[in-house]
C-alpha positions as CSV (number, residue, x, y, z in Angstrom):
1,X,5.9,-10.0,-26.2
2,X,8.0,-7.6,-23.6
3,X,6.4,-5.9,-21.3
4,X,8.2,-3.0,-19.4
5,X,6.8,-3.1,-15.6
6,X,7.0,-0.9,-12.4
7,X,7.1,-1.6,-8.9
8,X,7.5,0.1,-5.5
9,X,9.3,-2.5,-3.0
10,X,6.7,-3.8,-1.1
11,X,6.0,-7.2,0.3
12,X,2.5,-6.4,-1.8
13,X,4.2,-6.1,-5.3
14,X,4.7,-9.7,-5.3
15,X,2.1,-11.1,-7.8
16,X,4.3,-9.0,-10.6
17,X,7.6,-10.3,-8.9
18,X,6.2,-13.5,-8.7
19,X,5.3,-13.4,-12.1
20,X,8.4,-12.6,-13.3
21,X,10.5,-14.9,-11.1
22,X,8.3,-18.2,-11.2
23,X,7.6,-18.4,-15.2
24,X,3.5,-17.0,-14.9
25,X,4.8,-14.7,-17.3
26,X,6.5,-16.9,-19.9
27,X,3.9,-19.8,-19.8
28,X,1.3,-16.4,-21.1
29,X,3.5,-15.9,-24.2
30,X,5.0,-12.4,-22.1
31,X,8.4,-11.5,-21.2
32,X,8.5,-9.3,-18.3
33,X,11.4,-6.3,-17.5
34,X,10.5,-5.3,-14.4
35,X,11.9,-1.7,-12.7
36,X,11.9,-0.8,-9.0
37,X,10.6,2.3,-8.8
38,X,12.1,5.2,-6.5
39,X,8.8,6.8,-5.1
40,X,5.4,6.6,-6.2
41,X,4.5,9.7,-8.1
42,X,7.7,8.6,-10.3
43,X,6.0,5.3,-10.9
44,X,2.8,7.5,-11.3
45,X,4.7,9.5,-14.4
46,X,6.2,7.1,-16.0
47,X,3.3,4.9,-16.2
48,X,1.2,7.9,-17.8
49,X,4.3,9.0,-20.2
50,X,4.1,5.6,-21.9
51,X,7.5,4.3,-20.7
52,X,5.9,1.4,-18.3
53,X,3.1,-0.3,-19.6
54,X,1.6,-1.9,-16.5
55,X,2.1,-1.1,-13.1
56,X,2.1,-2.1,-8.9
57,X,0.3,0.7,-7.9
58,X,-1.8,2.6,-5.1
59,X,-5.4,2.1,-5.3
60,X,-6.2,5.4,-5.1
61,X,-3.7,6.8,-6.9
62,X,-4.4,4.5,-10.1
63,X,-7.8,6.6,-9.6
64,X,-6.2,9.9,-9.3
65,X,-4.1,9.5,-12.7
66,X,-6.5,8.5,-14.6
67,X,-9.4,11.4,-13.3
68,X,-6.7,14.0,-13.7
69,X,-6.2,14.6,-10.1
70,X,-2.8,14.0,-10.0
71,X,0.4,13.4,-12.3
72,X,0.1,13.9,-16.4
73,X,-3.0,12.6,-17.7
74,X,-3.5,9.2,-18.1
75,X,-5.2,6.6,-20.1
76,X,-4.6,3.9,-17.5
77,X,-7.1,1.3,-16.4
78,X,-7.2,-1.3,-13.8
79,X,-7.8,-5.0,-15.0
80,X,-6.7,-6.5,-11.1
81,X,-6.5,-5.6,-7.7
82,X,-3.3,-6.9,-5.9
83,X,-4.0,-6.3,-2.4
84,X,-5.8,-5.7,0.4
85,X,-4.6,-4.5,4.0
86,X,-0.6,-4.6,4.5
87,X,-0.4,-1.1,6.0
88,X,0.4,0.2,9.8
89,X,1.2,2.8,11.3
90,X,4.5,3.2,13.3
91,X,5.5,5.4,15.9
92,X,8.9,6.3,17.1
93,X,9.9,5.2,20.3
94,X,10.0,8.8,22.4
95,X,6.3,9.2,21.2
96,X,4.7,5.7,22.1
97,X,6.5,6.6,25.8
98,X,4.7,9.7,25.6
99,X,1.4,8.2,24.6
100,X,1.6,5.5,27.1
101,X,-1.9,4.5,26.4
102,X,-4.4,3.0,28.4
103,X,-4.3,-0.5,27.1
104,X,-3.9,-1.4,23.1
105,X,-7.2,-1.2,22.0
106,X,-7.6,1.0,18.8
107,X,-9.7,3.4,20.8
108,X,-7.2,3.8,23.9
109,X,-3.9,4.2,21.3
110,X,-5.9,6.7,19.1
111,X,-6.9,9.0,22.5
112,X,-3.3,8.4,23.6
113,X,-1.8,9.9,20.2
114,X,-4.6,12.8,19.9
115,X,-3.9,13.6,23.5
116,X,0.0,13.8,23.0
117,X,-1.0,15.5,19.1
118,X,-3.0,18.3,21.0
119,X,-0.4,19.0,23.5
120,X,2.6,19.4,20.5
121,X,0.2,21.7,18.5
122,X,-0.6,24.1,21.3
123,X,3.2,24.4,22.3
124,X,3.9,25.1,19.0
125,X,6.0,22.3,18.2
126,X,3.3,19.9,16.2
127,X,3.9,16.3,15.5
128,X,5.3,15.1,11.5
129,X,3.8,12.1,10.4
130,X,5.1,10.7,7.1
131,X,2.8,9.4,3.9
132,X,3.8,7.3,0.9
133,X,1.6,9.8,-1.6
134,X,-1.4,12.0,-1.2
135,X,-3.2,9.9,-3.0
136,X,-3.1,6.7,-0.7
137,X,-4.7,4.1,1.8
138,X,-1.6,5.2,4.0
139,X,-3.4,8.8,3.8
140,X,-6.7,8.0,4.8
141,X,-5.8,5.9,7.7
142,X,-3.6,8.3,9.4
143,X,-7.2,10.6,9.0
144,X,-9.2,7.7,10.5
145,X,-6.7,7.1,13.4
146,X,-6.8,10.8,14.0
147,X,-10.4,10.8,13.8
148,X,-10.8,7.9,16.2
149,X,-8.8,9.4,18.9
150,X,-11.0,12.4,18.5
151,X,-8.5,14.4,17.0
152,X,-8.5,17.3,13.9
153,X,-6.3,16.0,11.5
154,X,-5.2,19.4,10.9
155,X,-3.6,18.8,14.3
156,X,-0.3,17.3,12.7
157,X,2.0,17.9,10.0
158,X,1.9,15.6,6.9
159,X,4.9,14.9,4.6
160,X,5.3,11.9,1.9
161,X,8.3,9.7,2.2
162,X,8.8,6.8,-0.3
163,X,8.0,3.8,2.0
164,X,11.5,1.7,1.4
165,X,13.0,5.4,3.1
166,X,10.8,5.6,5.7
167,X,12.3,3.4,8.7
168,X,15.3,5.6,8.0
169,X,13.3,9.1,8.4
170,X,12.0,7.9,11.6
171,X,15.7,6.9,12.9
172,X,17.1,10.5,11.8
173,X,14.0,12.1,13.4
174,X,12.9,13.6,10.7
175,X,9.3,12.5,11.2
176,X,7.7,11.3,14.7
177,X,5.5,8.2,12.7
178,X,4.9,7.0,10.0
179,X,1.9,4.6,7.9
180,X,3.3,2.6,5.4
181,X,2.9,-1.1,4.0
182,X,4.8,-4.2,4.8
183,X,7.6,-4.7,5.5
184,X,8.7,-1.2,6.4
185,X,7.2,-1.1,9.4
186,X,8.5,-4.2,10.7
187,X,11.6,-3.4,9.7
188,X,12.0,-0.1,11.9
189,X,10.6,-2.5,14.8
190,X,13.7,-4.8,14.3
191,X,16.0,-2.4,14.2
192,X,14.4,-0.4,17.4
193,X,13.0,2.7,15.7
194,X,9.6,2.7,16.4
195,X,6.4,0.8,17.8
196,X,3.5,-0.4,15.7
197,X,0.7,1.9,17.4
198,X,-2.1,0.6,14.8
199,X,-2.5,-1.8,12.2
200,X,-4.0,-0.8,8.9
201,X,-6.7,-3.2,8.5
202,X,-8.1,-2.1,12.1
203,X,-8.6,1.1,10.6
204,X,-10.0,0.2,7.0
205,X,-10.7,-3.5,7.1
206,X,-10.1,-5.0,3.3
207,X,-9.5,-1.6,2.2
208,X,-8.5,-2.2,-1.5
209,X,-4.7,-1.5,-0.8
210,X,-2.2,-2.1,-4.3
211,X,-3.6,-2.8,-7.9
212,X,-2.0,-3.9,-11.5
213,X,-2.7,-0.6,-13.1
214,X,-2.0,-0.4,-17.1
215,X,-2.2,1.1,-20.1
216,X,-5.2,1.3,-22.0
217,X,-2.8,0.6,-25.2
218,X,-1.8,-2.8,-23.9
219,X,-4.2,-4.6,-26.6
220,X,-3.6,-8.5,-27.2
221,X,-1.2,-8.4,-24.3
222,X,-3.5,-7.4,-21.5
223,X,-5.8,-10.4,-20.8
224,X,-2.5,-12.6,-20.4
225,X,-0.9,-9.7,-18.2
226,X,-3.8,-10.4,-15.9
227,X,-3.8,-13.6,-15.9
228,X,-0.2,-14.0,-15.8
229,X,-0.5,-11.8,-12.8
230,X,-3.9,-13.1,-11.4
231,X,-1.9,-16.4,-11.3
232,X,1.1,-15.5,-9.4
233,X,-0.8,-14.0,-6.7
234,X,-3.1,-16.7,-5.9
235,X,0.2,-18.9,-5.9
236,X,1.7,-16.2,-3.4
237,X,-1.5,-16.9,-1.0
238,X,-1.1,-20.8,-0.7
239,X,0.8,-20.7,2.4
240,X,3.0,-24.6,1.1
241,X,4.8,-21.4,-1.1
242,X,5.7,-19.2,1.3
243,X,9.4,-20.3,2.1
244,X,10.0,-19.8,-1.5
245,X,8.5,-16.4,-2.0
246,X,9.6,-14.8,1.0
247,X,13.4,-15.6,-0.3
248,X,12.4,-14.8,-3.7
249,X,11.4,-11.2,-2.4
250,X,14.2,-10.7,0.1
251,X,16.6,-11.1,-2.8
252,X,19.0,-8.3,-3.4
253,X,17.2,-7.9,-7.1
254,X,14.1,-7.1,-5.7
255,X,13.4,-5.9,-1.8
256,X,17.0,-6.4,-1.2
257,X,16.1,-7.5,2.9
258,X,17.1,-10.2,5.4
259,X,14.8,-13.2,4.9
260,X,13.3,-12.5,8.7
261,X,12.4,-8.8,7.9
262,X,10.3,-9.9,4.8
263,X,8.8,-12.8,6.4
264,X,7.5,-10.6,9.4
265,X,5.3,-9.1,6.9
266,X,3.1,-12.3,5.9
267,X,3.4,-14.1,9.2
268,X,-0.7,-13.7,11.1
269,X,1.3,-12.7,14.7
270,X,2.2,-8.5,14.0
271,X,5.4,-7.8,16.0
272,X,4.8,-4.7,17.6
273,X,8.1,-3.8,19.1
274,X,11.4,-4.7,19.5
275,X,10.5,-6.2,23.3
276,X,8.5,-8.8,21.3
277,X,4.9,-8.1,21.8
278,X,2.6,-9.3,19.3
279,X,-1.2,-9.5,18.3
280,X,-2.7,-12.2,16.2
281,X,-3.8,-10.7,12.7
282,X,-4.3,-13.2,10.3
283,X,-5.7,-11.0,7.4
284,X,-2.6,-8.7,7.9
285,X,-2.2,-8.8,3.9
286,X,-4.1,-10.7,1.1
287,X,-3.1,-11.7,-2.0
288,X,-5.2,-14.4,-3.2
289,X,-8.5,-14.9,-5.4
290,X,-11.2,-13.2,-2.8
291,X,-9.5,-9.6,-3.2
292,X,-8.5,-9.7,-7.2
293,X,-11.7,-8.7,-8.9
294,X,-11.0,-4.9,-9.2
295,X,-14.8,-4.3,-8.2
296,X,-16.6,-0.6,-8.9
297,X,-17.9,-0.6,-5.1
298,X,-14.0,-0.4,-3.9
299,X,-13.8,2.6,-6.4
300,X,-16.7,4.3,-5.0
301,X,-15.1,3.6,-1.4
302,X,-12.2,5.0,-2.2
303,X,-13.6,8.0,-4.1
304,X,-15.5,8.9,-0.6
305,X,-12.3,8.4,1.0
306,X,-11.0,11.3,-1.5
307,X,-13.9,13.4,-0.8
308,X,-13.2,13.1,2.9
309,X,-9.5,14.3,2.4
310,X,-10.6,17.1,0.3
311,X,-8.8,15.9,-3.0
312,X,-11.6,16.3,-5.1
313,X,-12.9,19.8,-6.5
314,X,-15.8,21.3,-5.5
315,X,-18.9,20.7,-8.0
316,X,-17.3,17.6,-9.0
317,X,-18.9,14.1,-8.5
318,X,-16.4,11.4,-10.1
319,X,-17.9,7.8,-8.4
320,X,-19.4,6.5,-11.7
321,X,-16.6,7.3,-13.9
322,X,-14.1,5.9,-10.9
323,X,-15.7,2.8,-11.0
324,X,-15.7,2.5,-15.0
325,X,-11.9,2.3,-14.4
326,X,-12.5,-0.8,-12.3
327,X,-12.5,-3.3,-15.2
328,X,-14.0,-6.3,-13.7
329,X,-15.4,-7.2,-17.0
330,X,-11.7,-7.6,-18.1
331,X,-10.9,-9.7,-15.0
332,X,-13.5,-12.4,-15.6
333,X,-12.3,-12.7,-19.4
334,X,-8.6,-13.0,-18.7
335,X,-9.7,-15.8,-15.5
336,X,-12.3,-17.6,-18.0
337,X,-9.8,-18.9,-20.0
């Protein structure tokens, strides 16, 4: 059976790469056509419109689609989580020297940006901070950095930029920072761009990051999907593979980077400029067994994490029927075999 799958190049979309590349798809009886997606509420569409049938996909945005909070509706469900972590948040380099933060704790970096924030809004000038969707981790955690500085988020201009055009928005200065998953940001920290100011999974540790969001018309083909899928993520985990997928993803077919740039994004050290200063991080981004069971207590998170933003209606309480969409039941069966 062929299967027609999307993608948004990310370090974090490779269990479906993987899956594609390495045969976990053949050996399941599937042939996968995989398409590299221009931005996310794109993917978002043409998932809904029936012309992908499975999909790498925000975690909250997968949610979104399917409650009818954003995009056409949706009959999508979510059989697999692909991710957790991966995100950071990167700053150009006029505003870390502006910051110049105490030291480079969370807390100090957060009061250094609300302090710099405060100061642009009240001359009128206020800071532009770019987001891959709305609906994303990416969103919430430029809230929770705000919010840790002590700072309004209201205090800075939002705008979404497709992560794989992000590092060049920050060079052209059309935004002063950005959040956005690997390996974007270390990518604007090779080229000299910007400075990681905060790493995602400070922020929201094992927030549920990218899932393998698909149609509910899939049938016969969904439980060896998952499993297809399942598979090639635990295989991306086991660090004896890690040569081979980090030159399967820098390919020209698929991220289309230098073999360095995409290995930064797995290595546990986070580069955080271009001087070389790092910070060990191990859990940086996982792809393996513990995070892949799409469980209805990350929905619920992420459902507060809506509320918080002001993305759901008033009078409207969506947690239990954002967790039903969280098919852990189909997870088990495809894994069980």
């Amino acid at each position: 059976m062929r299967l027609q799958l999307g993608y948004v190049p990310l370090c974090d979309a490779a269990p479906l790469i993987v899956a594609h590349a390495f045969g976990f798809a053949r050996a399941e009886g599937l042939e996968l056509d995989l398409s590299a997606e221009p931005s996310w509420a794109t993917l978002r569409d043409r998932l809904a419109l029936g012309h992908l049938d499975g999909a790498h996909m925000l975690a909250p945005l997968a949610l979104a689609s399917r409650l009818a909070l954003s995009g056409p509706p949706s009959d999508l469900v979510v059989p697999l989580q692909l991710s957790a972590n991966g995100n950071a948040i990167t700053v150009s380099r006029g505003l870390w020297a502006a910051m110049e933060p105490a030291s480079e704790t969370l807390a100090d970096v957060a009061r250094a940006f609300a302090r710099v924030a405060a100061e642009r809004r009240d001359a009128g000038r206020p800071l532009t901070l770019g987001t891959v969707h709305p609906f994303s981790c990416h969103s919430y955690q430029l809230r929770l950095f705000a919010e840790a500085g002590g700072l309004d988020p209201s205090a800075f201009r939002t705008v979404v930029v497709p992560p794989q055009h992000s590092v060049e928005a920050l060079a052209r200065g059309l935004v002063d920072g950005y959040c956005a998953g690997a390996p974007w940001n270390d990518v604007a920290v090779a080229a000299g761009h910007g400075r990681i100011a905060a790493l995602g999974c400070d922020l929201a540790p094992d927030a549920p990051e990218k899932v393998l969001a698909v149609s509910g018309r899939l049938d016969d083909a969904l439980l060896p999907l998952v499993r297809a899928v399942a598979r090639a993520g635990q295989w991306c985990a086991d660090p004896a593979n890690r040569t081979d997928l980090i030159h399967c993803l820098a390919h020209r077919t698929y991220l289309d980077l230098d073999v360095e740039l995409v290995a930064r994004g797995f290595a546990g050290d986070a580069m955080l400029d271009a001087v070389g200063a790092t910070r060990p991080m191990p859990s940086r981004l996982d792809l393996g067994a513990a995070v892949q069971e799409p469980r209805p207590e990350a929905a619920r998170w992420l459902v507060a994490q809506m509320a918080a933003a002001q993305q759901i209606p008033p009078g409207r309480h969506p947690e239990a029927e954002a967790a039903a969409i969280y098919r852990s039941d189909l997870y088990r069966a495809a894994m069980a075999l």
